[in-house]
GUFITI-178751 format. One line per field, with one value per residue: residue in one letter; residue number from 0; x, y, z of N, C-alpha, C, O in turn. Coordinates in nm, 4 decimals, padded with zeros to 6 digits. Example, Ala and Ser with C-alpha at 12.3 -4.5 7.8 and 13.67 -1.06 7.14 Angstrom:
! residues 2
res	c(a,s)
n	c(0,1)
n.east	c(01.3190,01.2850)
n.north	c(-00.5690,-00.2250)
n.up	c(00.7800,00.7080)
ca.east	c(01.2300,01.3670)
ca.north	c(-00.4500,-00.1060)
ca.up	c(00.7800,00.7140)
c.east	c(01.3200,01.2900)
c.north	c(-00.3300,00.0030)
c.up	c(00.7800,00.7870)
o.east	c(01.4236,01.3409)
o.north	c(-00.3319,00.1138)
o.up	c(00.8465,00.8039)
This chain:
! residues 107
res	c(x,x,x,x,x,x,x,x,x,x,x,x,x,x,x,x,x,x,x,x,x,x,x,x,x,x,x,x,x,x,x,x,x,x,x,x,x,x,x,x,x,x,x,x,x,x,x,x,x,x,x,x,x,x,x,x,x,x,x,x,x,x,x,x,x,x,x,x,x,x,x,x,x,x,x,x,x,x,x,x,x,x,x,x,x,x,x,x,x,x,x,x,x,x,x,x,x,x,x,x,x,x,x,x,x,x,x)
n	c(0,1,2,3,4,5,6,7,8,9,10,11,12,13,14,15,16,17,18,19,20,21,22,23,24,25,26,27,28,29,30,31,32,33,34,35,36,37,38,39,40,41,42,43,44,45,46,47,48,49,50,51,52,53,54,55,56,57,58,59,60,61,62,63,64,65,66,67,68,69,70,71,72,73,74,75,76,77,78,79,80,81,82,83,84,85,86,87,88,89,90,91,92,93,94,95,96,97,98,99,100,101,102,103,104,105,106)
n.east	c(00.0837,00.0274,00.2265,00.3881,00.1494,-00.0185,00.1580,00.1892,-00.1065,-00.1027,00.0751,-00.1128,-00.2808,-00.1533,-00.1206,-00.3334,-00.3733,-00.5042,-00.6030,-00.5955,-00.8228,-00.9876,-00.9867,-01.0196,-01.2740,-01.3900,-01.3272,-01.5237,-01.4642,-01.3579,-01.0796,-00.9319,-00.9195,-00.8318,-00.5191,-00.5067,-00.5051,-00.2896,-00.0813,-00.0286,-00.1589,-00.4452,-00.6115,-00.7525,-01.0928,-01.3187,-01.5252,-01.4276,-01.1868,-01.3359,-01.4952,-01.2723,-01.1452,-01.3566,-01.3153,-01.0577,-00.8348,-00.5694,-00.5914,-00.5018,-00.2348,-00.2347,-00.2682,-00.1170,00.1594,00.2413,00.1535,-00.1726,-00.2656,-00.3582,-00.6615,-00.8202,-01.0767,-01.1710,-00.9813,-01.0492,-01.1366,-00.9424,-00.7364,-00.6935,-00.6316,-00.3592,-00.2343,-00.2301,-00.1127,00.1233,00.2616,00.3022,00.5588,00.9530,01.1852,01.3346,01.1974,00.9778,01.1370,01.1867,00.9061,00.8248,01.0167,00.9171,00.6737,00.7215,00.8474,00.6543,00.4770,00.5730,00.6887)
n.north	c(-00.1190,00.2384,00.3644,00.6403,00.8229,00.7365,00.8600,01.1342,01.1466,01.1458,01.3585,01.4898,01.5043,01.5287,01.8079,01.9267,01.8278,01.6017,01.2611,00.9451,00.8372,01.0385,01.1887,00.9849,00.9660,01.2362,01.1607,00.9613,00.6814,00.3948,00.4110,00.1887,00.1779,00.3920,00.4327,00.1842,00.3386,00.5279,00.3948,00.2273,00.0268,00.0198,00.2063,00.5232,00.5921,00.7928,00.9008,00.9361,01.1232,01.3599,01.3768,01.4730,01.7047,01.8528,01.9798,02.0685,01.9610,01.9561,01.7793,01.7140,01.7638,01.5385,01.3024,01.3739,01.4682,01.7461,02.0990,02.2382,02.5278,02.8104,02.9055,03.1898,03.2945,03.1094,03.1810,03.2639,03.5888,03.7034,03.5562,03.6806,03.9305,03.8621,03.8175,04.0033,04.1991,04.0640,04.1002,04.3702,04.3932,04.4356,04.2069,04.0459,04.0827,03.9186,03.6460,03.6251,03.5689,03.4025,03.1944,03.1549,03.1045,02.8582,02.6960,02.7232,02.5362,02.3239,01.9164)
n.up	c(00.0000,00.0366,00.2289,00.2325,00.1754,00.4540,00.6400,00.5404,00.6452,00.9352,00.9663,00.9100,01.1456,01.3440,01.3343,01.3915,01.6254,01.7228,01.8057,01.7223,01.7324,01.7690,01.5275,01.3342,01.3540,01.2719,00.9909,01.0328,01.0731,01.2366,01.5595,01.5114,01.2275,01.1112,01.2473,01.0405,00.8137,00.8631,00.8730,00.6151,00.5685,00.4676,00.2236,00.2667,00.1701,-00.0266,00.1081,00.3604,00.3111,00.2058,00.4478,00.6232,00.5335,00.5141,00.7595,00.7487,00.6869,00.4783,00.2043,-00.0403,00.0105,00.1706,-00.0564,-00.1973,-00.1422,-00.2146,-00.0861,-00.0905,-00.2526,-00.1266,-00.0946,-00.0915,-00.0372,00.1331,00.3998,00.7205,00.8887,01.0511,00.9703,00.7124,00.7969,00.9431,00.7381,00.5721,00.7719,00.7694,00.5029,00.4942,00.6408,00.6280,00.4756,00.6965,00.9139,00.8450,00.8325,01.0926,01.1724,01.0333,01.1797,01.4707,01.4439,01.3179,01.5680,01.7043,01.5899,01.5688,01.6738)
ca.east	c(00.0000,00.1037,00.2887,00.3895,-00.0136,-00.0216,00.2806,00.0847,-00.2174,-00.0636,00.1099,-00.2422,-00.3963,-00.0892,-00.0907,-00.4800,-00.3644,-00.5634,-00.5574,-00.6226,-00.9697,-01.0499,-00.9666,-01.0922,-01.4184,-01.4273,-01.3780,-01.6418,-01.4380,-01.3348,-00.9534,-00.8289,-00.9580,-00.7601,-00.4530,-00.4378,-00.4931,-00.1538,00.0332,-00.0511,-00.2038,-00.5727,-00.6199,-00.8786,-01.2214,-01.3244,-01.5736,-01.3718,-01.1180,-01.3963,-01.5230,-01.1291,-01.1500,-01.4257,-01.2671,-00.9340,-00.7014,-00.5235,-00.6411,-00.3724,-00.1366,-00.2013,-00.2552,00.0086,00.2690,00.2128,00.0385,-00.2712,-00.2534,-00.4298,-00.8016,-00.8433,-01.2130,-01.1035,-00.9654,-01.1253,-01.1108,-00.8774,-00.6436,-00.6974,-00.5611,-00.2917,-00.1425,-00.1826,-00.0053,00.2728,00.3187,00.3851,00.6825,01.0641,01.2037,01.4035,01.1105,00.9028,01.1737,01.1507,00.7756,00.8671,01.0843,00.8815,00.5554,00.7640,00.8373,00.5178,00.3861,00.6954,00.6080)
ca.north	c(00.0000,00.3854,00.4432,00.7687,00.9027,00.7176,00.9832,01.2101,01.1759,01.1411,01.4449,01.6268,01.4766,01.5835,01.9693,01.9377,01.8120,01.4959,01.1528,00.8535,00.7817,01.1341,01.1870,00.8827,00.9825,01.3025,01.0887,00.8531,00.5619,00.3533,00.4333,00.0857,00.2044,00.5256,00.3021,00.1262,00.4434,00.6074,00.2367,00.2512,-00.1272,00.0401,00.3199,00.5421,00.5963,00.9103,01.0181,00.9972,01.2433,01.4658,01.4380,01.5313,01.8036,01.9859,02.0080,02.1831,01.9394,01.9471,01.6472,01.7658,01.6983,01.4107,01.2879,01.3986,01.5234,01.8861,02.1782,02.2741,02.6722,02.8711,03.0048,03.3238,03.2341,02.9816,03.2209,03.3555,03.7250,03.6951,03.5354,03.7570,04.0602,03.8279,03.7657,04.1726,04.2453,03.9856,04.1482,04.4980,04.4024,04.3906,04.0288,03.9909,04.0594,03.7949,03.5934,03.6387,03.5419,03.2587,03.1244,03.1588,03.0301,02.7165,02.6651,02.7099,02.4583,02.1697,01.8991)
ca.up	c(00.0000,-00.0077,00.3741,00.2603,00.2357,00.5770,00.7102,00.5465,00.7085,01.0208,00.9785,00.9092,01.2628,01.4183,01.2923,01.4465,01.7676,01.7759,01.8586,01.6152,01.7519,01.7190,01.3916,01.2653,01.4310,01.2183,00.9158,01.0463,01.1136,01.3803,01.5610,01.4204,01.0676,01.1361,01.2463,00.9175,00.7328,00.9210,00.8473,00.5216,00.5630,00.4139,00.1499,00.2740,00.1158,-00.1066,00.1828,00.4647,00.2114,00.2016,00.6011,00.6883,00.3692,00.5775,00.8791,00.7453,00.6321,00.3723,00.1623,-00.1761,00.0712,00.2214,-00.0948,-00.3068,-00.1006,-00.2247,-00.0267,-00.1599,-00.2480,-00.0043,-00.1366,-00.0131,-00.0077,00.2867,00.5536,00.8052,00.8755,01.1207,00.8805,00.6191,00.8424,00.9705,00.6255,00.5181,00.8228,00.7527,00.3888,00.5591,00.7427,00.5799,00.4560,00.8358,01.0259,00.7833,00.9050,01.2588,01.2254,01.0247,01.2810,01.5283,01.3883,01.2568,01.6657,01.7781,01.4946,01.5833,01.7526)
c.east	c(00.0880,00.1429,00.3159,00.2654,00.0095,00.0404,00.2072,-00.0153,-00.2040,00.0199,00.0285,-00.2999,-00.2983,-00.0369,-00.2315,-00.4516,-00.4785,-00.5468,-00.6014,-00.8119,-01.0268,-01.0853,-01.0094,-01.2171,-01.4612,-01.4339,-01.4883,-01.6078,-01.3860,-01.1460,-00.8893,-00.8089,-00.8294,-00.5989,-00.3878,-00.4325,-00.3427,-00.0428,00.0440,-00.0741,-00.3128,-00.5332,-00.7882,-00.9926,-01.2290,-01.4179,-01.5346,-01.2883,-01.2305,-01.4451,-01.4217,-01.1302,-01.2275,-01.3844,-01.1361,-00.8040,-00.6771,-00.4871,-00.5170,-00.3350,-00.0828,-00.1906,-00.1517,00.1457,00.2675,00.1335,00.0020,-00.2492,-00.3884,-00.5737,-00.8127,-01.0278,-01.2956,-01.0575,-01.0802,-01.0562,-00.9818,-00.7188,-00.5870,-00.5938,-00.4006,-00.1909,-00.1208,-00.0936,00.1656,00.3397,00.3487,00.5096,00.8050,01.1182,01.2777,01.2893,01.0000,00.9823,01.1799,00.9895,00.7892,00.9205,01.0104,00.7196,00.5788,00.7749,00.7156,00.4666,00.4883,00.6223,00.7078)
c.north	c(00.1251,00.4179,00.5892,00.8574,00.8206,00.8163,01.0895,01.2903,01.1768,01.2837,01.5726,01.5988,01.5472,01.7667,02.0172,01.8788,01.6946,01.3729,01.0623,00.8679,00.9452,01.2054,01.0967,00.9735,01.1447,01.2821,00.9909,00.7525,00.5441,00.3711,00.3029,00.1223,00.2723,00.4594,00.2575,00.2062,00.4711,00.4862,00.2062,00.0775,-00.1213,00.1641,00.4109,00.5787,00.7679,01.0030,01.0529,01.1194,01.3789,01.5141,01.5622,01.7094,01.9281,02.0241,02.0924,02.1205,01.9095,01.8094,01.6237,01.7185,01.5749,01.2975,01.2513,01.4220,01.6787,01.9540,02.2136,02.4476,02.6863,02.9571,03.1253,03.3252,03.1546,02.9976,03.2972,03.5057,03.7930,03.6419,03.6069,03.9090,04.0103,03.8625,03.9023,04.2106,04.2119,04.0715,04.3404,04.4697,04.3481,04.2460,04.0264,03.9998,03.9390,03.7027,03.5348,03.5659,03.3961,03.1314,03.0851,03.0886,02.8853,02.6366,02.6791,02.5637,02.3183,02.0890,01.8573)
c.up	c(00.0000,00.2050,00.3685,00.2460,00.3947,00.6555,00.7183,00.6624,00.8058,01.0502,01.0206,01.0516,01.3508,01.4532,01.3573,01.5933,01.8280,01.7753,01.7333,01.5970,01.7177,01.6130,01.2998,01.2478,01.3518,01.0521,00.8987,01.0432,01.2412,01.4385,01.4334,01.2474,01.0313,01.1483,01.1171,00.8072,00.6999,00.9089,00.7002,00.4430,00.4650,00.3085,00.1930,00.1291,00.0680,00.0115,00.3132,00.4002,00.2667,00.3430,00.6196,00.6070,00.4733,00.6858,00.8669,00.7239,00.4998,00.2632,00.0171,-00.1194,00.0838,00.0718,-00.2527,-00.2602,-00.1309,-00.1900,-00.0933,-00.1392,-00.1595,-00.0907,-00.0885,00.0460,00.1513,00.3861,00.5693,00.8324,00.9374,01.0565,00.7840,00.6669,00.8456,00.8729,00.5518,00.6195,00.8121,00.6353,00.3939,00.6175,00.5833,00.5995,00.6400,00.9195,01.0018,00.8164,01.0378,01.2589,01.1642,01.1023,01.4260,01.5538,01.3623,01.4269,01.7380,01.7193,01.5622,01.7039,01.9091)
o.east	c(00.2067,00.0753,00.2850,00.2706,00.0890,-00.0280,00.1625,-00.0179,-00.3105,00.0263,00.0460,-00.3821,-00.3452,00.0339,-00.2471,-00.5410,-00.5267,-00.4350,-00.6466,-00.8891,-01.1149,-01.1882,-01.0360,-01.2487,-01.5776,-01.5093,-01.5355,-01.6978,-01.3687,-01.0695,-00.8326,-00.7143,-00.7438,-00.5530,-00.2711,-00.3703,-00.2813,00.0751,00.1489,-00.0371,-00.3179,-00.4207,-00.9011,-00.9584,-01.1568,-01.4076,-01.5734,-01.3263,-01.2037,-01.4479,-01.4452,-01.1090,-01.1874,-01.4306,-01.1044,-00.6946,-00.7513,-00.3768,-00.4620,-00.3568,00.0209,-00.1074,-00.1309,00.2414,00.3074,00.0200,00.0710,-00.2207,-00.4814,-00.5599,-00.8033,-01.0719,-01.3968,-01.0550,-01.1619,-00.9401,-00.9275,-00.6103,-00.4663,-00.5136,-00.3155,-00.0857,-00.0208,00.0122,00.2697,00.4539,00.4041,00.5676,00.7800,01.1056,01.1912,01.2832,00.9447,00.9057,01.1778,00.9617,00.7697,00.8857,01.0503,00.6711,00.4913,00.7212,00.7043,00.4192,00.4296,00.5451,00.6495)
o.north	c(00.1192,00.4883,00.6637,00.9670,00.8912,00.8627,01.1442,01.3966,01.2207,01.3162,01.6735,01.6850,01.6254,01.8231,02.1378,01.9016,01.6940,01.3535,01.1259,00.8934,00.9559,01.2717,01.1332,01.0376,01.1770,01.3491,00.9477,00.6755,00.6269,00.3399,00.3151,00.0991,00.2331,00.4333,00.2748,00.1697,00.4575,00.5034,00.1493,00.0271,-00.2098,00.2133,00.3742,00.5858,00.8533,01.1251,01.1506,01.2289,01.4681,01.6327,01.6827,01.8133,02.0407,02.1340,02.1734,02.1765,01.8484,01.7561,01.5161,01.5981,01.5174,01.2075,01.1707,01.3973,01.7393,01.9251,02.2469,02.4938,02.6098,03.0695,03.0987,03.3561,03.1503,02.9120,03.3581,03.5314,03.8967,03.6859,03.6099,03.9709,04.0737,03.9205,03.9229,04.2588,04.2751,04.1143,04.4105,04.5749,04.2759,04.1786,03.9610,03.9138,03.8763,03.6142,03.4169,03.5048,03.2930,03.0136,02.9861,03.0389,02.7998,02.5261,02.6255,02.4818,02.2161,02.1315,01.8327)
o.up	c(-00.0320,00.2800,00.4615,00.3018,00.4568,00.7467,00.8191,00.7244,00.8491,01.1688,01.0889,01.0828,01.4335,01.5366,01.3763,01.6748,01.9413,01.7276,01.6380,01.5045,01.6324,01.5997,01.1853,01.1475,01.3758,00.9816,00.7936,01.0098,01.3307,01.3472,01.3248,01.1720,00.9519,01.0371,01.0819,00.7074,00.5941,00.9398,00.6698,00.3370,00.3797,00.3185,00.1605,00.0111,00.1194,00.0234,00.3771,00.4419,00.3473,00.3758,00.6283,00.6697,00.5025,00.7165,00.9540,00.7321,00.4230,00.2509,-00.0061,-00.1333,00.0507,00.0832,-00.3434,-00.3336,-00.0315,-00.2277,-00.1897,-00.0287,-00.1342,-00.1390,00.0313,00.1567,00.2213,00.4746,00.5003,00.8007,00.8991,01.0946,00.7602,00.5971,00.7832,00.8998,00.4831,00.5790,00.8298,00.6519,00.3092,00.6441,00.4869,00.7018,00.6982,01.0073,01.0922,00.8544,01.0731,01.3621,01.2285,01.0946,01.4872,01.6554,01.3759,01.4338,01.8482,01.7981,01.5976,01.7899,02.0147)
């Protein structure tokens, strides 16, 4: 089977801060399901894809290995400011937030 979608998808539960069973459980399966998803024993199903999809992960990804471009459509407002304020600041201070964002995000 495909282990590296398993990594993947394991990567996406882990950027959400949840557990197997919980994550399953927003795909609508059972942990073990979830499990053989992240082992890359099973291939998931087109509507768990789409459960996970609504919830905010990045399904391109997990799928392909490549991040899905960002919709603008798709942030919230709060985002939207975030990312105008980021593109005011000089490349070292976009740095600095970079760096700092990347340690917040690690696990």
């Amino acid at each position: 089977m495909d282990d590296k979608l398993g990594a993947r998808l394991k990567e996406e539960r882990k950027v959400l801060g949840l557990s197997q069973q919980e994550f399953g459980a927003i795909g609508g399966v059972a942990a073990n399901a979830q499990v053989h998803y992240e082992s890359g024993v099973r291939l998931p199903k087109s509507d768990y894809l789409i459960a996970l999809r609504r919830k905010g992960v990045d399904v391109i990804f997990v799928l392909t290995g490549e991040r899905a471009a960002i919709n603008q459509d798709d942030l919230s407002e709060k985002e939207t400011s975030i990312i105008n304020q980021y593109r005011t600041l000089d490349c070292l201070d976009q740095e600095a937030i970079a760096q700092i964002t990347s340690s917040l995000s690690a696990d």
